[in-house]
Short mmCIF file of the C-alpha atoms (twelve columns), coordinates in Angstrom:
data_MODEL
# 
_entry.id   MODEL 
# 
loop_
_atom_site.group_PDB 
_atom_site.id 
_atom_site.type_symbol 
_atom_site.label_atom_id 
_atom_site.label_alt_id 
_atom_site.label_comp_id 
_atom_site.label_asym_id 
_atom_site.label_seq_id 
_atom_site.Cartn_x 
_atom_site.Cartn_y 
_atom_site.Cartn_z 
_atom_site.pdbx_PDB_model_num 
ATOM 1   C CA . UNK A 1   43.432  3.476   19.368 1 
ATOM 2   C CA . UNK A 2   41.020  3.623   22.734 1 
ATOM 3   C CA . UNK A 3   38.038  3.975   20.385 1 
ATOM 4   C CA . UNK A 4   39.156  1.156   17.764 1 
ATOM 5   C CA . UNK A 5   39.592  -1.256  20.817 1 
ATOM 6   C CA . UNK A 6   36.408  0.113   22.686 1 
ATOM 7   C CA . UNK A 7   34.004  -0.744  19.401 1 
ATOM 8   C CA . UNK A 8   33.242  -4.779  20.249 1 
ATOM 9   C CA . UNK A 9   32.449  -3.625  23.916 1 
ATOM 10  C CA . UNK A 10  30.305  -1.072  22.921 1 
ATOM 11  C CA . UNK A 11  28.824  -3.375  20.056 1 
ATOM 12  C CA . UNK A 12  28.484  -6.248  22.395 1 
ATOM 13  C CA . UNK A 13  27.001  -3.913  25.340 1 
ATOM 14  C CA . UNK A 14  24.349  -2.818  23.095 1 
ATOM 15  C CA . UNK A 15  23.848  -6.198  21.660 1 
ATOM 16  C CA . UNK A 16  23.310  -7.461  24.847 1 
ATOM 17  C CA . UNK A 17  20.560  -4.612  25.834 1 
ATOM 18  C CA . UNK A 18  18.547  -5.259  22.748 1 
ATOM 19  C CA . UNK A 19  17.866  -9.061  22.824 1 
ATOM 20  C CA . UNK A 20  17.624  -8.452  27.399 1 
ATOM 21  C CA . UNK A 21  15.063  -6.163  26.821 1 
ATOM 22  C CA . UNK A 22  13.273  -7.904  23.778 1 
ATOM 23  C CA . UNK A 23  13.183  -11.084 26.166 1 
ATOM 24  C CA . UNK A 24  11.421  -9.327  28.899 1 
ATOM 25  C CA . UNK A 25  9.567   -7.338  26.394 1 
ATOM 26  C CA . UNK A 26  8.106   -10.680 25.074 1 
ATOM 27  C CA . UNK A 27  7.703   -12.250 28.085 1 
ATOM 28  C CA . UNK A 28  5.297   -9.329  29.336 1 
ATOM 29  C CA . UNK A 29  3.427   -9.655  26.326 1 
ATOM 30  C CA . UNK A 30  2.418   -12.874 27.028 1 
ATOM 31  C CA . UNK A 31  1.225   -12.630 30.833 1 
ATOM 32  C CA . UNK A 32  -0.962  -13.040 31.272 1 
ATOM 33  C CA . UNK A 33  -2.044  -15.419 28.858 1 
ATOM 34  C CA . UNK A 34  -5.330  -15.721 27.420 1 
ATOM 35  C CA . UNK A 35  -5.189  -18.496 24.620 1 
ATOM 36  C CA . UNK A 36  -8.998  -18.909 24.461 1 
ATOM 37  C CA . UNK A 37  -9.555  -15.032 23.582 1 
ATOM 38  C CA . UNK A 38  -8.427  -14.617 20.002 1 
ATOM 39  C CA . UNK A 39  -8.866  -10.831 19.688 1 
ATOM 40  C CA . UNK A 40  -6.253  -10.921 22.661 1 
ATOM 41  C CA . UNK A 41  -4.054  -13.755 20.656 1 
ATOM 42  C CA . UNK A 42  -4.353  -11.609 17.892 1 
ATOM 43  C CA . UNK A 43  -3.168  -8.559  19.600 1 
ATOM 44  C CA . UNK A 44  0.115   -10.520 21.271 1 
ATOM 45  C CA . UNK A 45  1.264   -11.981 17.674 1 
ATOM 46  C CA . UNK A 46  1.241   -9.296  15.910 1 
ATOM 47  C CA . UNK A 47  2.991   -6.883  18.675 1 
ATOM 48  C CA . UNK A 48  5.464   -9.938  19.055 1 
ATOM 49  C CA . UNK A 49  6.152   -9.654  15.385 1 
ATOM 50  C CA . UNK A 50  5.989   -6.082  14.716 1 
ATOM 51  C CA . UNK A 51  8.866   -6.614  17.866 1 
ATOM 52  C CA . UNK A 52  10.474  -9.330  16.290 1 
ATOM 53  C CA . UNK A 53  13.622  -7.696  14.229 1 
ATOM 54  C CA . UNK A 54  14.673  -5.754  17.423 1 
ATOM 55  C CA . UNK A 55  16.855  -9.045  18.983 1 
ATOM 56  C CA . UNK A 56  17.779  -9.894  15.575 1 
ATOM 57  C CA . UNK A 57  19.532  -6.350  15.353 1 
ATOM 58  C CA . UNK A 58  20.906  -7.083  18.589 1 
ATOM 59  C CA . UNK A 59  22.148  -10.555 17.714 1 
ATOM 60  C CA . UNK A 60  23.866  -8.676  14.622 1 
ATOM 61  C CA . UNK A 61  25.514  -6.338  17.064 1 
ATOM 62  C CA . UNK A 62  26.783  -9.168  19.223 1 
ATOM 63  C CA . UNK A 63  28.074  -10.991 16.380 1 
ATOM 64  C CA . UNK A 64  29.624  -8.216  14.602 1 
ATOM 65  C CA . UNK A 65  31.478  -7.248  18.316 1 
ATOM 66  C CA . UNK A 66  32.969  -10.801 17.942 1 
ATOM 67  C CA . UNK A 67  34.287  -10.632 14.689 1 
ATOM 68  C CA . UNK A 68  35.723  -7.470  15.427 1 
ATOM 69  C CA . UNK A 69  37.412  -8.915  18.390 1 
ATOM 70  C CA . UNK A 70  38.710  -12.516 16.428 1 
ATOM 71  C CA . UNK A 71  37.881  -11.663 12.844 1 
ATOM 72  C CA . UNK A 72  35.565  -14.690 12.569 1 
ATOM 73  C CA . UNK A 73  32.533  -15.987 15.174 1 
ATOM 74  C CA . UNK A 74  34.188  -19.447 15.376 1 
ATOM 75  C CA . UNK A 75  37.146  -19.050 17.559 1 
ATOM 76  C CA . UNK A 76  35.912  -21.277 20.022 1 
ATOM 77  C CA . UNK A 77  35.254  -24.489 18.368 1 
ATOM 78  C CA . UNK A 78  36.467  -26.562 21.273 1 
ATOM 79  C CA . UNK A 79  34.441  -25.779 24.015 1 
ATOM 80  C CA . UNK A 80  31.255  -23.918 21.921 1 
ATOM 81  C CA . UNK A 81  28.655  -24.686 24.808 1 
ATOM 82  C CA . UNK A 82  30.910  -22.505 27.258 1 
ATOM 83  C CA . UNK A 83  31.017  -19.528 24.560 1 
ATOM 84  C CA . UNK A 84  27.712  -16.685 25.028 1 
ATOM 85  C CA . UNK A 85  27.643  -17.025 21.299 1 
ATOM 86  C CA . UNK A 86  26.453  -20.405 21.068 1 
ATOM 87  C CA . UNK A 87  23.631  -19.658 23.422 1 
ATOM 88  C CA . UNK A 88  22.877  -16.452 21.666 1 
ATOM 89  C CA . UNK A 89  22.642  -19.386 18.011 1 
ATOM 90  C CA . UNK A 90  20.612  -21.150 20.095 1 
ATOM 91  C CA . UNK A 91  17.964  -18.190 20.967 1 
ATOM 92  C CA . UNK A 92  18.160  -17.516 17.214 1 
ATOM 93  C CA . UNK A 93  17.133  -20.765 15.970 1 
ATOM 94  C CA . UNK A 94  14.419  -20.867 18.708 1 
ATOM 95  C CA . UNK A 95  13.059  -17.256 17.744 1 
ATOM 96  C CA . UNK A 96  13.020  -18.710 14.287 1 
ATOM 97  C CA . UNK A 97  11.020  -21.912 15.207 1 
ATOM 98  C CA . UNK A 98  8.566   -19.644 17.122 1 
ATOM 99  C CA . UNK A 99  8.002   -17.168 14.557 1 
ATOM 100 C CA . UNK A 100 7.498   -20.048 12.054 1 
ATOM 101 C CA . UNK A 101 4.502   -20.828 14.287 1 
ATOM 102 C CA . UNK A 102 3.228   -17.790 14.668 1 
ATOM 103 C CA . UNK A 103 2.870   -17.448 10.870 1 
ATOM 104 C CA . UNK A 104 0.052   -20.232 10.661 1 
ATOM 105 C CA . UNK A 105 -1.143  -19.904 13.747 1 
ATOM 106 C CA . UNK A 106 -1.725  -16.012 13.293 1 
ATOM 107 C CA . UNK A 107 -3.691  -16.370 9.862  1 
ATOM 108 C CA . UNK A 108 -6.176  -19.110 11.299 1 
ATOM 109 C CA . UNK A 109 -6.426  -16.895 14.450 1 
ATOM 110 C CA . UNK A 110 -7.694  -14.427 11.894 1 
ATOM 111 C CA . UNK A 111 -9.800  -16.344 10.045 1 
ATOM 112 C CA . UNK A 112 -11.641 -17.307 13.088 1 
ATOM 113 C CA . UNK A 113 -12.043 -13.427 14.163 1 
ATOM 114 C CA . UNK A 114 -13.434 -12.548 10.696 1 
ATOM 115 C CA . UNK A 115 -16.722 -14.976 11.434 1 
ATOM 116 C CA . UNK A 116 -17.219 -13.432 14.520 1 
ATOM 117 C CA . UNK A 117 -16.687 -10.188 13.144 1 
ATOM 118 C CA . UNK A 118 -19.567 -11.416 10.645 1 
ATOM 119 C CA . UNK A 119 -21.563 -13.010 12.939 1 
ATOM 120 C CA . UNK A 120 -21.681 -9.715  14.900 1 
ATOM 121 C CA . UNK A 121 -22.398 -7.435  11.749 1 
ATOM 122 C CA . UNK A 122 -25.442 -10.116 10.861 1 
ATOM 123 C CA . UNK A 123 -26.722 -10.219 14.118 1 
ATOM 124 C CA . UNK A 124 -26.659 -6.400  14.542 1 
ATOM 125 C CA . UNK A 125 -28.370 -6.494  11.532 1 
ATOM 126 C CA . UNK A 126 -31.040 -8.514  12.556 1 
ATOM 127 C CA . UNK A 127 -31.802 -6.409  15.689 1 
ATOM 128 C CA . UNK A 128 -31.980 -3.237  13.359 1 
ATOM 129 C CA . UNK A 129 -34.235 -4.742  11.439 1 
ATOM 130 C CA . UNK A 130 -36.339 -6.168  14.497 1 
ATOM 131 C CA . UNK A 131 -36.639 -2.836  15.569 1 
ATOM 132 C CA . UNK A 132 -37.670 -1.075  12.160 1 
ATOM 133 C CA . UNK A 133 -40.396 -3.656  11.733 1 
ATOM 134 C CA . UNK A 134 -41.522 -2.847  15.446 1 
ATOM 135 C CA . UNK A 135 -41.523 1.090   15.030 1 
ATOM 136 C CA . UNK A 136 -43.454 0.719   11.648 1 
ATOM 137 C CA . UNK A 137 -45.959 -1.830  12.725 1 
ATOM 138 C CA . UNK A 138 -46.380 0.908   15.530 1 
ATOM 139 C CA . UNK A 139 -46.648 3.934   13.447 1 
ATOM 140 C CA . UNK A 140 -48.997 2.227   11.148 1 
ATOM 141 C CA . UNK A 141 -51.151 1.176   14.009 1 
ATOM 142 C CA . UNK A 142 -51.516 4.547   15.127 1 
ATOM 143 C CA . UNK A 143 -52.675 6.466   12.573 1 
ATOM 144 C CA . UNK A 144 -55.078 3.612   11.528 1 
ATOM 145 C CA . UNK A 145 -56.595 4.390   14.928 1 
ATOM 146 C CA . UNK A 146 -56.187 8.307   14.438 1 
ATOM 147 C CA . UNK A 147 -58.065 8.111   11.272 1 
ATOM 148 C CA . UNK A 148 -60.928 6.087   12.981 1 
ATOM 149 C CA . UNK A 149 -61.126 8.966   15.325 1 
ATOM 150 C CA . UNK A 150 -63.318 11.763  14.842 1 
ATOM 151 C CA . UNK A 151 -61.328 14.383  16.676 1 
ATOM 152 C CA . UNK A 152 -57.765 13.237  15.009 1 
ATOM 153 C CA . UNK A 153 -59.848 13.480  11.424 1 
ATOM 154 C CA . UNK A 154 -60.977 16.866  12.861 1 
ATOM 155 C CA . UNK A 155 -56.842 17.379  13.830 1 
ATOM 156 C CA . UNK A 156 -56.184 16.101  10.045 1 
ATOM 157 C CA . UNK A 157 -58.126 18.659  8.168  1 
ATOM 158 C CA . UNK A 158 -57.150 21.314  9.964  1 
ATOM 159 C CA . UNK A 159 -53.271 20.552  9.648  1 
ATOM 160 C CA . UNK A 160 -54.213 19.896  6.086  1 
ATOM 161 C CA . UNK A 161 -55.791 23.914  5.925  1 
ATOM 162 C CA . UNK A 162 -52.721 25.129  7.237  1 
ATOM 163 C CA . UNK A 163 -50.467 23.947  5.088  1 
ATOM 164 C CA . UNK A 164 -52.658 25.068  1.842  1 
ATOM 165 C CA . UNK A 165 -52.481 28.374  3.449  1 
ATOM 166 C CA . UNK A 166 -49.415 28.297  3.619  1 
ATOM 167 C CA . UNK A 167 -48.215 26.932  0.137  1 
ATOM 168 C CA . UNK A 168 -51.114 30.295  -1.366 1 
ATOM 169 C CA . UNK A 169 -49.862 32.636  0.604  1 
ATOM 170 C CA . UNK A 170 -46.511 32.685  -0.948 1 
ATOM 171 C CA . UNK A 171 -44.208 32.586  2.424  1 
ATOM 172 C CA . UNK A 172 -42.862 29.444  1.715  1 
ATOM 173 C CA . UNK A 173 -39.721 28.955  -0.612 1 
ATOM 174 C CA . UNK A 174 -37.321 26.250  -1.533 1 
ATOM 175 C CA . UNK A 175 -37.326 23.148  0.381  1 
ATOM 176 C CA . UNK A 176 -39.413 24.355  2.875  1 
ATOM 177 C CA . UNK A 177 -41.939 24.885  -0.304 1 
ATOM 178 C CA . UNK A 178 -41.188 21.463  -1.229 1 
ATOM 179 C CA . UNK A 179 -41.384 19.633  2.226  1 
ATOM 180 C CA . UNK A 180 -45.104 21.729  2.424  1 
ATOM 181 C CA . UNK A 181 -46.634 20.279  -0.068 1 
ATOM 182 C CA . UNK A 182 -45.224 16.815  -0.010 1 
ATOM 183 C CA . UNK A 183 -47.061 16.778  3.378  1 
ATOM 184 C CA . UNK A 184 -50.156 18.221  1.834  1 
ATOM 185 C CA . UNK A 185 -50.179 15.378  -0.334 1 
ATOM 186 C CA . UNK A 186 -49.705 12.672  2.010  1 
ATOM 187 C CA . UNK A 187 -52.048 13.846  4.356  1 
ATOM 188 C CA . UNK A 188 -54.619 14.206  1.745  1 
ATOM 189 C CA . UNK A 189 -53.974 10.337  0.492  1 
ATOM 190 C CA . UNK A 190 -54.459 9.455   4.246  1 
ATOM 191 C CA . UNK A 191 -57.744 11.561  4.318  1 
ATOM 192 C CA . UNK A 192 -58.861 10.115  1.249  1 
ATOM 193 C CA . UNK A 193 -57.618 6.455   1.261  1 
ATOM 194 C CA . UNK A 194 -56.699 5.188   4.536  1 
ATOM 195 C CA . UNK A 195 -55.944 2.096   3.081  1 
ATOM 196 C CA . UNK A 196 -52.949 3.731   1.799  1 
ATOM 197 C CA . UNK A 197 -51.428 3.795   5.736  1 
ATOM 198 C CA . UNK A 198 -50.479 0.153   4.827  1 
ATOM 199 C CA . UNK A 199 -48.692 1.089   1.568  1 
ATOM 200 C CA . UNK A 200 -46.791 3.873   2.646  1 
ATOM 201 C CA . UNK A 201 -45.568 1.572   5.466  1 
ATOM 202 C CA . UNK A 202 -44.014 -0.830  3.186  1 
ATOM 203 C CA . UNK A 203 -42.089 1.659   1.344  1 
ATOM 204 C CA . UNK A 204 -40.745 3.116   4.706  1 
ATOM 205 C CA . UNK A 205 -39.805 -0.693  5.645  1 
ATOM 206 C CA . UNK A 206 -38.316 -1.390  2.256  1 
ATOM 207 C CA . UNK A 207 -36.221 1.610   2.499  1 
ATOM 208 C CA . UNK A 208 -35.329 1.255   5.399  1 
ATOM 209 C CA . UNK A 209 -34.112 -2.609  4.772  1 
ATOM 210 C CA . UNK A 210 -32.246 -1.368  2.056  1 
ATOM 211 C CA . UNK A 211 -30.528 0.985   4.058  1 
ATOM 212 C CA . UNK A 212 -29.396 -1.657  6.776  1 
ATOM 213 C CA . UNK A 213 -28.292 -4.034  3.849  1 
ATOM 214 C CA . UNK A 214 -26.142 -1.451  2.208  1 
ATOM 215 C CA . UNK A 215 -24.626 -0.905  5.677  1 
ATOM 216 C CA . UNK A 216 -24.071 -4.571  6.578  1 
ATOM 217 C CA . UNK A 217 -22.324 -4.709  3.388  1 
ATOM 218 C CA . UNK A 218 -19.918 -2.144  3.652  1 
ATOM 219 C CA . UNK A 219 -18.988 -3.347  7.448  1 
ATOM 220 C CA . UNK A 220 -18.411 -6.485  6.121  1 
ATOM 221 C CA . UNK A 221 -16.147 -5.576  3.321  1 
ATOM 222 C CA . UNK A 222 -14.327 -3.103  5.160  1 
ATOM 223 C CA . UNK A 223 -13.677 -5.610  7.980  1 
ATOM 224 C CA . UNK A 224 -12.696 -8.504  5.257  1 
ATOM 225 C CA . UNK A 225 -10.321 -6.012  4.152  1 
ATOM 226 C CA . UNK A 226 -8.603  -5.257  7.600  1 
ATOM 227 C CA . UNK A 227 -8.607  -8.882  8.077  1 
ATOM 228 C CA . UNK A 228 -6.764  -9.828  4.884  1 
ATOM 229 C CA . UNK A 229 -4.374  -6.892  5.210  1 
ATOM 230 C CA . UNK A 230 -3.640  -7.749  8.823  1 
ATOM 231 C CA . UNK A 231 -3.399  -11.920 8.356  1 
ATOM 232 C CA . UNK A 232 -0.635  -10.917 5.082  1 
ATOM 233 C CA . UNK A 233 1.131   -8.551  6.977  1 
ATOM 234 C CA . UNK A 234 1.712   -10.377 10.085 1 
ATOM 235 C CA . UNK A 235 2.056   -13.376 8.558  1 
ATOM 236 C CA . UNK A 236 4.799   -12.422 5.810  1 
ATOM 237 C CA . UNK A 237 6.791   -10.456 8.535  1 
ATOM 238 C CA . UNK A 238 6.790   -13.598 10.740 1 
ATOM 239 C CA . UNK A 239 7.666   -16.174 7.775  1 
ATOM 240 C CA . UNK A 240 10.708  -13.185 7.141  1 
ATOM 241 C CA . UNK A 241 11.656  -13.266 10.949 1 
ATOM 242 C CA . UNK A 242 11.870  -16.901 10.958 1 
ATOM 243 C CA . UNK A 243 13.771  -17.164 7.805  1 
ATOM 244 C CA . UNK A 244 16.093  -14.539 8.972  1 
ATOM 245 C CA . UNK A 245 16.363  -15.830 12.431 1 
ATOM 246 C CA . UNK A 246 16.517  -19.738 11.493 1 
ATOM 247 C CA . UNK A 247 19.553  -18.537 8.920  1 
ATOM 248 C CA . UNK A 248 21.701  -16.764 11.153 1 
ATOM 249 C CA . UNK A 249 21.123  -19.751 14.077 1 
ATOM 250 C CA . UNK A 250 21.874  -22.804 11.430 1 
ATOM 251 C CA . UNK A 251 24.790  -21.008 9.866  1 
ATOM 252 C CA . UNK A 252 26.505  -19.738 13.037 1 
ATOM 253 C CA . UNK A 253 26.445  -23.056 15.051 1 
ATOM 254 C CA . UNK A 254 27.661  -24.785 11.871 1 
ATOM 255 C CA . UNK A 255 30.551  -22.433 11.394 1 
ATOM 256 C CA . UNK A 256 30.885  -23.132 15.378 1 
ATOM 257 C CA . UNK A 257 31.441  -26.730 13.867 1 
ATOM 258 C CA . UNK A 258 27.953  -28.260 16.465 1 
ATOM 259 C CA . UNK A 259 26.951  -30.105 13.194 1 
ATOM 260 C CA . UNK A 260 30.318  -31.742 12.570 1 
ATOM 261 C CA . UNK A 261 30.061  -35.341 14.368 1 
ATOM 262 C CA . UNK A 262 33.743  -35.970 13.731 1 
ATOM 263 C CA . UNK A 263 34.782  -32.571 15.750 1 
ATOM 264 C CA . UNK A 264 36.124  -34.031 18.915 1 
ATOM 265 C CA . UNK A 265 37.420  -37.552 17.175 1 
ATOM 266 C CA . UNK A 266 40.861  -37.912 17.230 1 
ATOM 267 C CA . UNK A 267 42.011  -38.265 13.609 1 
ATOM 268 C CA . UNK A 268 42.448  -42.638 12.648 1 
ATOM 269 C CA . UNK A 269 46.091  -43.728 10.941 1 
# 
């Protein structure tokens, strides 16, 4: 019989804990506050509503103490803004109004991060592309002066008799076969046609451009994707917190009889 009268206490106790240490849970969250940095706004909403169903638990706790206790929440209709279950309707329907906010606020605040995140995967592929046009422009500048040099010509041919060696005497297999004589041949084109320096650059750059385009396309998908899944997530979980939260506040201080004008009127003859 202990036990059967010791459930509401226990119920209410724990009740009590969750939505106490959900408050100051929150309330850390959001010191301090940064509005103006939306990777940090961001960060706070959705840890606020991946947070969010702990009070309601401990709201359902409470409530379910009570009715243990009286058999319905609205025992107190006389005096509801003395009863702890009023207030605890009224933190309900204001965890509802919040969480309706954060569901808007959360998707534009993602929106706005997915430009930057653009912005940052365009402008990073600007600089890589800066820099390949430097490093070729630099290469090819080089061995144009190499080849107008009569020692690196002298340097040329004799790279050029080591590989033939090489590739006739047999030792070479494979790739590294391969690799040898692709080198053979460019080296002769550059002995042959230096004019060819400025080709071969251009199909370095274009590869290389390709390569940067392919990757700034793939960042940028994969981050639209994080986005999206991130913006739906939060911002479903937040429209069901509010709905959730909103229900049980309306409902209980109703049933509390807040919304009936004609509560305290004495009835007319």
């Amino acid at each position: 019989m202990k036990a059967t009268n010791s459930a509401p206490l226990i119920l209410k106790l724990v009740g009590f804990i969750l939505i106490l240490s959900s408050l100051i849970d929150f309330i850390t969250l959001l010191i301090p506050i940064k509005s103006q940095d939306n990777a940090w706004v961001a960060s706070t909403f959705t840890q606020l509503v991946d947070r969010g169903i702990i009070p309601m638990i401990g709201l359902a706790f409470l409530f379910l103490s009570y009715f243990l206790e009286s058999g319905t929440i609205a025992s107190e209709r006389s005096k509801p803004f003395l009863s702890i279950r009023f207030w605890a309707l009224i933190l309900s329907s204001l965890l509802g109004l919040t969480f309706l906010f954060i569901a808007p606020l959360h998707m534009n605040n993602t929106r706005i991060l997915a430009e930057q995140s653009n912005k940052q995967i365009d402008d990073r592929a600007a600089n890589l592309t800066a820099d390949l046009n430097n490093k070729v422009q630099q290469r090819q500048d080089q061995l144009t002066a190499a080849l107008k040099d009569e020692k690196q010509r002298q340097l040329l041919d004799q790279q050029l008799a080591q590989i033939s060696q090489a590739i006739a005497s047999g030792q070479l297999k494979g790739d590294q076969l391969t690799q040898a004589t692709q080198a053979q041949k460019e080296l002769q084109d550059l002995k042959t046609n230096p004019s060819a320096i400025e080709s071969k650059a251009k199909d370095f750059r274009n590869q290389g451009l390709i390569k940067i385009a392919d990757e700034q396309k793939q960042l940028k998908a994969q981050a639209e994707t994080d986005f999206r899944k991130t913006s739906i997530r939060v911002g479903l979980s937040s429209l069901l917190l509010a709905l959730g939260y909103s229900i049980i506040g309306w409902t209980g201080l109703r049933e509390l009889g807040v919304f009936r004008g004609s509560r305290l009127k004495a009835p007319t003859r």
